[in-house]
N, C-alpha and C positions, 0 to 999 in steps of 0.2 A: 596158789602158785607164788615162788619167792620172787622176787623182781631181780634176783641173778638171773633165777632159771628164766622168766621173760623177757630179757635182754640178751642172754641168748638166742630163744629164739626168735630173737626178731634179727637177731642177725645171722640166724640160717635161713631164713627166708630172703632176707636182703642179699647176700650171699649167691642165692638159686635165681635169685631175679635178676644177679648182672651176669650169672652165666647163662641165664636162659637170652638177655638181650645179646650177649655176644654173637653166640650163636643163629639167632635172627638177624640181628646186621653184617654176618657171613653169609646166610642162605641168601639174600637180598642183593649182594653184592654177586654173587654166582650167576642171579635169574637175571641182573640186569646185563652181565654179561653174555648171558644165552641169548638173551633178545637184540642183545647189539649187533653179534654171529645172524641170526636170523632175517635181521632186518637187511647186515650186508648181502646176505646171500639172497633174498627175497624181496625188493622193494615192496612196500605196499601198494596196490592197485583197489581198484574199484570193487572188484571179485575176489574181496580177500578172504574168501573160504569154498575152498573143494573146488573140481571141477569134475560136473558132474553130467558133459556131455559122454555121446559112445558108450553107454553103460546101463548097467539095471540100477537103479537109486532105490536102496531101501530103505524108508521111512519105520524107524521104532517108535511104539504109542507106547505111555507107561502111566498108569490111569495114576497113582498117588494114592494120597491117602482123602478122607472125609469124605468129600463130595466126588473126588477128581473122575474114581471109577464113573460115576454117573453120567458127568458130562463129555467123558472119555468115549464111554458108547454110543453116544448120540453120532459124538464128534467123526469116529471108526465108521457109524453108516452114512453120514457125509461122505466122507471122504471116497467110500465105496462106488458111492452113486455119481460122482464128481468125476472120478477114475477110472470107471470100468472099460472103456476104451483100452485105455493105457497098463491098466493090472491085468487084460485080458489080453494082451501083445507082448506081455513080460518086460512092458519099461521101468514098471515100477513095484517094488511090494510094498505089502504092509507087514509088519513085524509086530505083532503087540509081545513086550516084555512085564508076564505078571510077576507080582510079589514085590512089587516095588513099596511096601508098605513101613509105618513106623513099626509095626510088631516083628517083622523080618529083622527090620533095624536092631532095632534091640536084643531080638536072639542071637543076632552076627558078632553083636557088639561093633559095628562099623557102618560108617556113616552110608557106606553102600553096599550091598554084600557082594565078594567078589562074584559070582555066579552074573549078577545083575549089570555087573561093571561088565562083565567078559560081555554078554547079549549087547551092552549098549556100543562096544568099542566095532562089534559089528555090522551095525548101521552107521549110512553114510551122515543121518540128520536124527534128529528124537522129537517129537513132540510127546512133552510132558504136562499132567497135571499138577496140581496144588500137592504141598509136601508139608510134614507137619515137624515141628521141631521138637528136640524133648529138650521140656523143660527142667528144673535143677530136682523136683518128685522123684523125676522117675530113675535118679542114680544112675546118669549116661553121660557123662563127663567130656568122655572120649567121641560121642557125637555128635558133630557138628551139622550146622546147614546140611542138610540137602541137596539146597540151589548152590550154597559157596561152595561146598566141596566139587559139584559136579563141574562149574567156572572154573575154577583151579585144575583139575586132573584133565581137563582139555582146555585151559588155555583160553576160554573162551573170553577175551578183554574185551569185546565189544557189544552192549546192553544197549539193542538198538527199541527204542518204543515211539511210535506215529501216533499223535493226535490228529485226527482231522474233524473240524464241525463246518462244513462248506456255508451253510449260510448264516455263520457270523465271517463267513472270510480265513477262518484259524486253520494252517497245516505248517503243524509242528513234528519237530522228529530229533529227540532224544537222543544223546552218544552218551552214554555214562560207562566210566570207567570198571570193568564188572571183577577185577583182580586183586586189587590193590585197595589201599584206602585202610578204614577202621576195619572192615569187614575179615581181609586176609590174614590177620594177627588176631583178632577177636577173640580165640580160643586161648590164645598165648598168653595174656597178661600176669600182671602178678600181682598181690593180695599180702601185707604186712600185715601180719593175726591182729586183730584189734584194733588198727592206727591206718590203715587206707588202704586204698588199691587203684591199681595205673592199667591202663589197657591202650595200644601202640596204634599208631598208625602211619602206613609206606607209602611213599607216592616214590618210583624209580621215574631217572629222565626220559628210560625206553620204553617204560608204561605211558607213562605219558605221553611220548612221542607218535606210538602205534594210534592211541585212540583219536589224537587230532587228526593224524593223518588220515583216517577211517572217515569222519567226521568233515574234511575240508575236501576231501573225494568225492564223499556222497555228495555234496553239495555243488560241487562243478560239473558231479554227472549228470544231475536234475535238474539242473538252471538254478539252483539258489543263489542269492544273491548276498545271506545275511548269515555267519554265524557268532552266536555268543558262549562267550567263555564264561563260567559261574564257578565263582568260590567263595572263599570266605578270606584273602588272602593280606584283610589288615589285622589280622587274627591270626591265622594259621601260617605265622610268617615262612616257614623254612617248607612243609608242603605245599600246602594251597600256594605258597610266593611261588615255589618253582613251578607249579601245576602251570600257573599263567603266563609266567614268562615262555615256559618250552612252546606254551599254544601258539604265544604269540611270537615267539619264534619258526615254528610251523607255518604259520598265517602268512610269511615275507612270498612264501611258495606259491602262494595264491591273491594276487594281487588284484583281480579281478573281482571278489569277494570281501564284500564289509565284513572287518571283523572290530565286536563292542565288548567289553566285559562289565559284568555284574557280579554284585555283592549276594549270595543266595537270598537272603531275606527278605532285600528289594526285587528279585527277581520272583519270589515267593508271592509277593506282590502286584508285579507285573501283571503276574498271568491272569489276574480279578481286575485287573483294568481297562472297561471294555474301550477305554480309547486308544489303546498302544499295542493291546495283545498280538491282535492281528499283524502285528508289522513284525512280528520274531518270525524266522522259518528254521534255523538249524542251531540247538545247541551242546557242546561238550562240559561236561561237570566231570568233578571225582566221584565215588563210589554210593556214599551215604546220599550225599545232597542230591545226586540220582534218582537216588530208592525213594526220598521223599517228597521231592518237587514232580517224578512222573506221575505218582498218586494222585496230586491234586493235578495234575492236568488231566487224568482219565477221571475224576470227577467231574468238571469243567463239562467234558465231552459227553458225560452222561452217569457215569459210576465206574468203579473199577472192575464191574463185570461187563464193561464194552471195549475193554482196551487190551490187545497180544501182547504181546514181548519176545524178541530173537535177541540170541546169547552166540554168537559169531567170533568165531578165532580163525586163522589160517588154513584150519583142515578139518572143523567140525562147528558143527549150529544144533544151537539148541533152542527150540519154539517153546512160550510157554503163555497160561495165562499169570496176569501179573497179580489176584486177590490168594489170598489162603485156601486151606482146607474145608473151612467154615464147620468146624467138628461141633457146635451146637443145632447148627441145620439137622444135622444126622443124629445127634442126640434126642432133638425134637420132632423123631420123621418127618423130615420135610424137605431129605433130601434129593424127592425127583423132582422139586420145584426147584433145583438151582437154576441159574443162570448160563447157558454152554457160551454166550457169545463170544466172551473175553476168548477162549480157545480157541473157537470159528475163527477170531482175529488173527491168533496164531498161527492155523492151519492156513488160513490164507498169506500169512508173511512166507510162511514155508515154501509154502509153492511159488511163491514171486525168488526166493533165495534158488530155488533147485531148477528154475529154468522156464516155467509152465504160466507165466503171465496169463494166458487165454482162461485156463482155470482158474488162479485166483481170481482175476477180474469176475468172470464169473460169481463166484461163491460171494466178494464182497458187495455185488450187486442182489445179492437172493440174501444175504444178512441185513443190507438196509428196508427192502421191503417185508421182511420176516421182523423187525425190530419195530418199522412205519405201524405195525399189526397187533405184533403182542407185546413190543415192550413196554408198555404202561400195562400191563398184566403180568409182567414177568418181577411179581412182588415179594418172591421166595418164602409166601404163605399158600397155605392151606385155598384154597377157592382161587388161585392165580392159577395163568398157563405153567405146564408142567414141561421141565426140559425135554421131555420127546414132542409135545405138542410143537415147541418151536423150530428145536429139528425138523421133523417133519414141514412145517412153512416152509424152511430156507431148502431142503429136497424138493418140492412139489415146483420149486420156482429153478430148478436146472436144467 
């Protein structure tokens, strides 16, 4: 190739790359106008998604891909057994939506196929399994996340995740911003053929605004007394800066409430320092630092197959467990030995979200003594308890 013709194109791509950022710091400039409209029109409260008294509440199961079906069916005769009062009085169903799979995916060509979207948008909550991403192989360009796209198409900004380990003291609870961030532009970036590539990241005032306020709610509704703002912001001067200042602008709101900020790294830190851990109870982050600072707190507490995760917007929640697919488990039959609990954790955040305390409590009391049992068996080998053995524990204890 002549170095005209490469200097061309590199200025057709330079070119696409400042009409593609246009065009994103227009669509950004739109959403944060929606969310201003919304926030006027709706303050945030406590119960900022659904109301889901006077009604039948349909619960959609959507197993995934790898393992998900597996621990999906455990999870569906849980739930059964947990419910049947209630699914037997018509206050609630259960909806299972199959084909939620990567092979669907990709014969769609879209990150959801509409068929799947239409079943989801008709349940009032989802609990979902592990979703698997295509990677750059398999020629899917056009599809993304899974988990991001389904956060975005409802909205869902608030990535709520609890650690608890009661006898070191530790109860922690997560607000990660689940919209915005690296994550919502991810797919967008732009790539100069042979000489670099850039990939964006948004933080809006009313994204941020929404999740502290999420985050400084929960915490006056609970008794907390502590929450920490986490970023990276002698760095990430113009996001991460405004991330912290709007929090702590937020924070003026609640004055009865300590609020401290950390640097992710030291906070990264923190959580492995059994002299201070204990003294955190509620923290808001952006997107990324979310995704990776929960992980090592659901290791902390045991692994990331002990920990749920709830995905919470205005007028839809989505429960999930927070590890992968595990598509080597299944490559190596092995995968009725997965792990259901991280989902159990789910299905119990769920049912605390849709109104049913007395069950969840429940169920999280028959997963601590079902975990007291076989989780030091639950090795995701060959000769370990098998995910129906531990279902069955946490059923025999309802």
């Amino acid at each position: 190739m002549s170095k005209s013709t490469y200097s061309t194109e590199i200025e057709h791509d330079i070119a696409a790359a400042v009409q593609n950022f246009e065009s994103m710091l227009r669509e950004q400039v739109a959403r944060n106008e929606r969310m201003r409209s919304e926030r006027a029109a709706e303050p945030m409260s406590t119960e900022f998604s659904g109301n889901y008294k006077a009604k039948q509440i349909i619960i959609g199961t959507a197993g995934g891909d790898g393992i998900g079906p597996i621990i999906m069916r455990e999870v569906e005769a849980v739930l059964n057994t947990l419910l049947r009062d209630r699914l037997a009085g018509g206050e609630v169903a259960l909806r299972p939506i199959g084909g939620f799979t990567l092979e669907n995916r990709l014969a769609a060509g879209k990150t959801v196929p509409d068929n799947i979207m239409a079943a989801m948008q008709e349940c009032d909550v989802l609990l979902k399994g592990p979703t698997t991403t295509p990677n750059a192989a398999m020629n899917a360009a056009n599809i993304e996340s899974a988990n991001v796209y389904l956060r975005k198409a409802f909205d869902l900004f608030a990535n709520v995740r609890p650690v608890v380990i009661p006898e070191e003291g530790i109860d922690w609870t997560f607000f990660r911003e689940n919209t915005e961030g690296e994550y919502a532009l991810g797919s967008r970036g732009a790539y100069i053929r042979g000489e670099f590539a850039v990939d964006f990241k948004v933080t809006t005032d009313e994204g941020t605004r929404r999740i502290a306020r999420a985050a400084y709610e929960y915490a006056r509704a609970n008794g907390k007394k502590r929450v920490s703002i986490i970023t990276k912001a002698n760095i990430m001067k113009k996001t991460d800066g405004n991330f912290l200042n709007i929090c702590r602008e937020v924070a003026e709101d609640y004055p009865e409430i300590e609020t401290d900020s950390w640097f992710i790294d030291i906070m990264a830190a923190n959580l492995v320092n059994e002299d201070i851990r204990s003294d955190f109870e509620v923290f808001v982050l952006p997107n990324l630092y979310g995704d990776i600072i929960t992980d090592e707190a659901a290791q902390i507490q045991g692994g990331v197959g002990t920990a749920g995760s709830a995905n919470i917007g205005r007028n839809y929640a989505i429960f999930e467990a927070i590890h992968g697919s595990a598509p080597r488990m299944i490559e190596e039959g092995l995968g009725e030995y997965a792990n259901p609990a991280s989902l159990l954790k789910a299905a119990s955040m769920m049912l605390s979200h849709v109104g049913y305390a007395a069950e969840s409590g429940k169920l999280e009391t028959a997963l601590a003594a079902a975990d007291e049992k076989l989780g030091a068996r639950m090795t995701g080998l060959a000769g370990g308890a098998t995910c129906r053995e531990y279902a069955n524990e946490v059923m025999s204890r309802l």
